[in-house]
Residue frames relative to the residue before (quaternion, step in Angstrom):
aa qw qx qy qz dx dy dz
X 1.0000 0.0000 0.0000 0.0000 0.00 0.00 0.00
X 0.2334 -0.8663 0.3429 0.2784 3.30 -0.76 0.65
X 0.7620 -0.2004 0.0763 0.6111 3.96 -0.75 0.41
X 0.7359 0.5852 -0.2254 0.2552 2.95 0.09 -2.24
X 0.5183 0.7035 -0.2057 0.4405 3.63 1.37 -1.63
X 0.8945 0.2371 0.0035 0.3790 3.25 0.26 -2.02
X 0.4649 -0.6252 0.4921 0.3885 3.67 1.61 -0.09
X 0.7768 0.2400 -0.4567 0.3612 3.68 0.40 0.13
X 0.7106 -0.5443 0.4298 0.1186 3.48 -1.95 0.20
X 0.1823 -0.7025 0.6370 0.2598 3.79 0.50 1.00
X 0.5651 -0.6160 0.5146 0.1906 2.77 -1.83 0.95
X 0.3975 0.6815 -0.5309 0.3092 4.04 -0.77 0.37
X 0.7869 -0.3956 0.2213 0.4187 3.58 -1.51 0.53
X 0.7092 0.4823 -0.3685 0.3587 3.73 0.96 -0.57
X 0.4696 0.7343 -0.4263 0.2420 3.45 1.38 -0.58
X 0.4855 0.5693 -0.5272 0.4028 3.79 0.12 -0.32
X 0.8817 0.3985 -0.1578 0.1971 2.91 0.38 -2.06
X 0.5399 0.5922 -0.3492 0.4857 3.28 2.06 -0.43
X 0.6645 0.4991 -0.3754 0.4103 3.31 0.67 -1.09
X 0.6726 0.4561 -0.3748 0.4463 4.05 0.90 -0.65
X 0.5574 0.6265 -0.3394 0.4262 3.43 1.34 -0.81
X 0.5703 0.5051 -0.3045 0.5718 3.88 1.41 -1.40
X 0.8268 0.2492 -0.3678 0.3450 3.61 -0.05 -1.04
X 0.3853 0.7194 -0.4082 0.4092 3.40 0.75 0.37
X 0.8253 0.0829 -0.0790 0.5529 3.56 0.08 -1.19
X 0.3922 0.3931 -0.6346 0.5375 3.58 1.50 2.09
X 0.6918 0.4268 -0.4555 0.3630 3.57 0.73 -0.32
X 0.4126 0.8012 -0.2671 0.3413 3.36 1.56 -0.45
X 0.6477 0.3721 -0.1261 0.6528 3.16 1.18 -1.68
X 0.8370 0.2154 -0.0452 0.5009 3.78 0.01 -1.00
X 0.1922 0.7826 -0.5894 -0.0575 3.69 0.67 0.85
X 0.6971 0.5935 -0.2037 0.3469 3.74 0.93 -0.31
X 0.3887 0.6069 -0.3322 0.6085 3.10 2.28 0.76
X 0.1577 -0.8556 0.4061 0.2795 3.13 0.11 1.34
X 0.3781 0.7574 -0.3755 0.3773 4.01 1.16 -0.38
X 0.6784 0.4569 -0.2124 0.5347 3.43 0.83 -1.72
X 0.6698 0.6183 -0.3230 0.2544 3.73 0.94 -0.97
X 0.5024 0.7975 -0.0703 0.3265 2.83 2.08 -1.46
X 0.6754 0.5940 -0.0737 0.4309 2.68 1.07 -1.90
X 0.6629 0.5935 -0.2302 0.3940 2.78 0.99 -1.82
X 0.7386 0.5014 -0.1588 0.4217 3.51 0.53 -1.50
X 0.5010 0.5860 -0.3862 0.5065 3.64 1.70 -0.51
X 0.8539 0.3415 -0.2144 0.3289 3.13 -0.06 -1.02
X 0.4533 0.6155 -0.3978 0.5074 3.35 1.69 -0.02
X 0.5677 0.5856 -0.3237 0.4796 3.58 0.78 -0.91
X 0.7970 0.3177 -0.2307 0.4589 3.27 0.45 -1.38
X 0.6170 0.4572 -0.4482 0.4577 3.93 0.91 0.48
X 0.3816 -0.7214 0.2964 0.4960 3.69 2.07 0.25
X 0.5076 0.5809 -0.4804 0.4174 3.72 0.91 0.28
X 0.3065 -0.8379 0.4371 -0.1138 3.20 0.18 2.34
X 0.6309 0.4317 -0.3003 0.5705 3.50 1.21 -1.97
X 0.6739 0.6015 -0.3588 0.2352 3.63 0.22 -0.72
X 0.6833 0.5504 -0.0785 0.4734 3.37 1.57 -1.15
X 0.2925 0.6319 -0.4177 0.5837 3.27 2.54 -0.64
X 0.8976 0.3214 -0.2147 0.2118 2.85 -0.80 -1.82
X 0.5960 0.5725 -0.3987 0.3976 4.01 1.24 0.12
X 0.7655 0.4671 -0.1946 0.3975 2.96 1.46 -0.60
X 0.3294 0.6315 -0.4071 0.5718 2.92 2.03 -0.01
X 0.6933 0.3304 -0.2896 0.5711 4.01 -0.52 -1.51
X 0.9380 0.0889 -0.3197 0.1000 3.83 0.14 0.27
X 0.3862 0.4968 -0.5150 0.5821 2.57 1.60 1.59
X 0.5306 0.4182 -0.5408 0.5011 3.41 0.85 0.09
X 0.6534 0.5942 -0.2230 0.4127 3.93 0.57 -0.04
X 0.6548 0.2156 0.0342 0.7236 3.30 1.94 -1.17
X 0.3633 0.7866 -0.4979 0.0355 3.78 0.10 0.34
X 0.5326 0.4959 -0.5898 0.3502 3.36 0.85 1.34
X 0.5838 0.6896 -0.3262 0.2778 3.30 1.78 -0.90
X 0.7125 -0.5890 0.3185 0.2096 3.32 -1.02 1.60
X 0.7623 0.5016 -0.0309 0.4078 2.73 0.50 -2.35
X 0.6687 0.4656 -0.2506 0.5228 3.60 0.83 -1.03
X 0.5539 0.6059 -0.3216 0.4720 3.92 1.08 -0.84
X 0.7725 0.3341 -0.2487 0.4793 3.32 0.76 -1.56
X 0.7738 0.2783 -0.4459 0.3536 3.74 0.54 0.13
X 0.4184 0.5879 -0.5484 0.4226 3.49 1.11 0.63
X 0.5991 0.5805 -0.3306 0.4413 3.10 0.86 -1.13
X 0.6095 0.5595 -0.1799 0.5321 4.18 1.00 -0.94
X 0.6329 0.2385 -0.3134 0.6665 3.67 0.51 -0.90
X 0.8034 0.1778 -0.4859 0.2947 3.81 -1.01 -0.35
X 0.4075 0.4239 -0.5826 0.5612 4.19 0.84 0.77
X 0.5866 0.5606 -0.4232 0.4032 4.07 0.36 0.00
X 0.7127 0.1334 -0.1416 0.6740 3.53 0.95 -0.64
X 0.7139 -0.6036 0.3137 0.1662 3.60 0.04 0.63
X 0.2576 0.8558 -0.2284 0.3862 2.75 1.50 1.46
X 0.0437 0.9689 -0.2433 -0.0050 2.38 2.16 0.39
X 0.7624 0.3626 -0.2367 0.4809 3.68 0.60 -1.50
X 0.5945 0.5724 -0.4163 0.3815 3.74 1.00 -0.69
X 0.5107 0.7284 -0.2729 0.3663 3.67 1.20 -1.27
X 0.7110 0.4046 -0.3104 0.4842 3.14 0.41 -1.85
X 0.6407 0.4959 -0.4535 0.3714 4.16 0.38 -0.85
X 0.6214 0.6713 -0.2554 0.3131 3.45 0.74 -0.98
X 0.5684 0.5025 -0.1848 0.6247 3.21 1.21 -1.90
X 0.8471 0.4138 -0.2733 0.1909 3.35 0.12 -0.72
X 0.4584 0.6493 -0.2082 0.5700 2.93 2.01 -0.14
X 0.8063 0.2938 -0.1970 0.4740 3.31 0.86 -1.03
X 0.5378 0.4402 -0.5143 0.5025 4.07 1.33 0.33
X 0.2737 -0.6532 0.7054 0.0279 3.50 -1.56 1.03
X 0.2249 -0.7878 0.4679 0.3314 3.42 -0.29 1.02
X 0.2889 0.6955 -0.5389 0.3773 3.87 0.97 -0.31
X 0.7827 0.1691 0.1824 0.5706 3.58 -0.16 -1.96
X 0.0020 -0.7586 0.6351 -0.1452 3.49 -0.22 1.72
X 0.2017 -0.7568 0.6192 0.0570 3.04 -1.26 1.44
X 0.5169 -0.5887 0.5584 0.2728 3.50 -1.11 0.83
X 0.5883 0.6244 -0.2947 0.4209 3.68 0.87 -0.78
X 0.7754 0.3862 -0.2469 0.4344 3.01 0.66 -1.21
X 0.5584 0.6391 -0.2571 0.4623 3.49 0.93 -1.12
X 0.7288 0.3810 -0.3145 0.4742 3.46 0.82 -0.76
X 0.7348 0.4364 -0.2999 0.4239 3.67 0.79 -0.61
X 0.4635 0.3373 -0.6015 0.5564 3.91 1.44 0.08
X 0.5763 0.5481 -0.5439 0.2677 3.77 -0.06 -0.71
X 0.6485 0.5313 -0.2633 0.4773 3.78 0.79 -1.01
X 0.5226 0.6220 -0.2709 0.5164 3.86 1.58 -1.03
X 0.4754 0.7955 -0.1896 0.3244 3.06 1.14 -1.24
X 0.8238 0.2004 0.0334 0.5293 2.78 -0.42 -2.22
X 0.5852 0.6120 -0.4322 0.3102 3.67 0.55 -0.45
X 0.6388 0.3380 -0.1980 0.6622 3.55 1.74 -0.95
X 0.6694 -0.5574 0.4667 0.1528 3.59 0.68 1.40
X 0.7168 0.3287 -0.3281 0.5202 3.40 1.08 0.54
X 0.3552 -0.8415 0.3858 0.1300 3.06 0.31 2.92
X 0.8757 0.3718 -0.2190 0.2168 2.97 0.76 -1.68
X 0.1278 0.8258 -0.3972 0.3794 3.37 1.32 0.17
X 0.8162 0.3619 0.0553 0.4469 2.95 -0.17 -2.60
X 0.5966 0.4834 -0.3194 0.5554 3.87 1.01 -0.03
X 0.5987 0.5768 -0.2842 0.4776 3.35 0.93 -0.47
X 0.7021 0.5120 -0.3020 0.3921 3.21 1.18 -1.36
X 0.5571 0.7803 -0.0537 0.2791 2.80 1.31 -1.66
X 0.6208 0.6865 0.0358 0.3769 2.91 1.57 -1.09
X 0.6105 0.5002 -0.0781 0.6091 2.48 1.47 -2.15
X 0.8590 0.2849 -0.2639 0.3336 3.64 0.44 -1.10
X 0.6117 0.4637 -0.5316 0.3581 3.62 1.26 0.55
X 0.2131 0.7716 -0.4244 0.4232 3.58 1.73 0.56
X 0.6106 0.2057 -0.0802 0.7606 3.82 1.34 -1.21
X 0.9071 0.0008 -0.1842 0.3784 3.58 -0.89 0.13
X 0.1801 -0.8643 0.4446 0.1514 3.49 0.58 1.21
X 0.6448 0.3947 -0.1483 0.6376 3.88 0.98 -0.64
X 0.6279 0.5630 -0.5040 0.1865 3.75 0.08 0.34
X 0.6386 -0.6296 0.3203 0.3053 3.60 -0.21 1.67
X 0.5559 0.7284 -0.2208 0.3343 3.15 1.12 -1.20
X 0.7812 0.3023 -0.0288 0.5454 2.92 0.40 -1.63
X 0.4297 0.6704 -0.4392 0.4159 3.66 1.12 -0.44
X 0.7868 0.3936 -0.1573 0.4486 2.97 0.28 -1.78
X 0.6155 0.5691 -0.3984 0.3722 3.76 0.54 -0.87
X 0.7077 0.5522 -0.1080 0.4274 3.77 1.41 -0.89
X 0.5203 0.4597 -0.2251 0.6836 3.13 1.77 -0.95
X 0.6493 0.4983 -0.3270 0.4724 3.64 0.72 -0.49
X 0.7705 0.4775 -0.1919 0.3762 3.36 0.79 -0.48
X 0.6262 0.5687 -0.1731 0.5045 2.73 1.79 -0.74
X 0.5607 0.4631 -0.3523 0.5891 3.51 1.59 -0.06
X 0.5126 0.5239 -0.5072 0.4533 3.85 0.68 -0.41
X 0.7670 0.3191 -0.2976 0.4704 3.61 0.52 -1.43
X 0.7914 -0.4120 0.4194 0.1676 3.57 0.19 -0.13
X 0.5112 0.5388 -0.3083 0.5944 3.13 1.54 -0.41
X 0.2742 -0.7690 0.5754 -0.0489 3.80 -0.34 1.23
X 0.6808 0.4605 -0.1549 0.5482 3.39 0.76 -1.62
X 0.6721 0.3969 -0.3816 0.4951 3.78 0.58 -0.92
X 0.7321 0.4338 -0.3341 0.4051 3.68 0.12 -1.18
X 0.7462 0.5413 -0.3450 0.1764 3.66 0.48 -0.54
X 0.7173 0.2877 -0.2356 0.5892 3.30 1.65 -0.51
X 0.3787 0.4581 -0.6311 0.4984 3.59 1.09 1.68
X 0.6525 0.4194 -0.4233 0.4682 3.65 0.60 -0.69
X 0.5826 0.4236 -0.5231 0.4556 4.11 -0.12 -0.53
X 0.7927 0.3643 -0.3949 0.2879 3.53 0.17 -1.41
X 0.3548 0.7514 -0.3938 0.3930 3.87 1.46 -0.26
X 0.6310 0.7187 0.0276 0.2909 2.41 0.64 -1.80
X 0.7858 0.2159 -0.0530 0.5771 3.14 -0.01 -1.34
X 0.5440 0.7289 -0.3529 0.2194 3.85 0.89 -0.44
X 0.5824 -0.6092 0.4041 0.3556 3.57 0.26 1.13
X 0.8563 0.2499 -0.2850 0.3509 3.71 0.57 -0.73
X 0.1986 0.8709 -0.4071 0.1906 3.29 1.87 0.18
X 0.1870 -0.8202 0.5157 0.1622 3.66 -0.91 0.48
């Protein structure tokens, strides 16, 4: 059967661009699904067209502005282009302390250090290896921080254990 038939995307150098091209004319049809919007803005990222992936997730949180999920990746794309102070409001809108998200916690922590404010972002960090004690992610985002501040000795056995973590990228 071919692609077209089955809805999926042979793999090869064009694939990004189909798969953004596919989630496109779903946000097209369903631009007010914030999921489809997500998607949409994912695969934009992953073609490095960042401002572009802003501005979906803008029209669909300006459309959805209680939805968590959509908050926390608006809040993620405008730290992508250096949106640093807008981010942190965003992130902060979209974490519920009820239903903490390790995700989210890790990306104000990154908001954080970008605005040069270590301890802050170590704090966050914290919070989210509290929920995902072992997530490379956040390892590394902490070991990372800890070298900004100076703390050598702290940051180095967070980066090995990153590191060495099976899901490491």
């Amino acid at each position: 059967r071919s692609a077209e038939m089955t809805g999926s995307i042979p793999d090869g150098p064009d694939a990004p661009r189909m798969k953004a091209e596919a989630a496109r004319a779903r946000y097209d049809s369903k631009p007010n699904d914030p999921a489809v919007a997500i998607a949409y803005a994912s695969s934009l990222r992953g073609l490095d067209q960042k401002p572009q992936a802003l501005a979906v997730l803008q029209q669909a949180t300006i459309r959805n502005p209680n939805n968590h999920e959509l908050l926390a990746a608006y809040g993620k794309a405008l730290a992508d282009v250096g949106r640093y102070t807008e981010a942190a409001g965003v992130l902060g809108r979209a974490h519920l302390p009820e239903r903490p998200d390790w995700r989210i916690l890790s990306a104000q922590g990154t908001v954080a250090d970008q605005m040069g404010d270590h301890a802050l972002a170590q704090r966050y960090y914290d919070a989210a290896l509290k929920i995902a004690p072992t997530e490379p992610e956040t390892l590394s985002n902490l070991g990372l921080s800890y070298a900004l501040s100076k703390r050598l000795g702290d940051a180095e056995p967070l980066l090995r254990q990153a590191a060495d973590h099976p899901k490491a990228d």
